[in-house]
C-alpha positions in Angstrom: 24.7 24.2 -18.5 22.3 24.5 -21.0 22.6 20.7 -21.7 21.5 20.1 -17.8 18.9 22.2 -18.3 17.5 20.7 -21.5 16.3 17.3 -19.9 14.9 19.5 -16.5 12.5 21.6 -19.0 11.4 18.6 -20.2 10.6 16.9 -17.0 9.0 20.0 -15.6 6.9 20.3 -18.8 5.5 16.5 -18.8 5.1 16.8 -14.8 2.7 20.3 -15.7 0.8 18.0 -18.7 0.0 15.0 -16.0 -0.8 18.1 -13.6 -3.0 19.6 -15.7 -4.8 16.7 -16.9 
């Protein structure tokens, strides 16, 4: 689970960069 949840943190955490920029 924590496998499938790696690549999701990292999605979510470029998505909030773009956002934020």
């Amino acid at each position: 689970m924590q496998k499938s949840r790696l690549p999701l943190l990292f999605s979510f955490n470029h998505f909030g960069m773009v956002r934020d920029h």
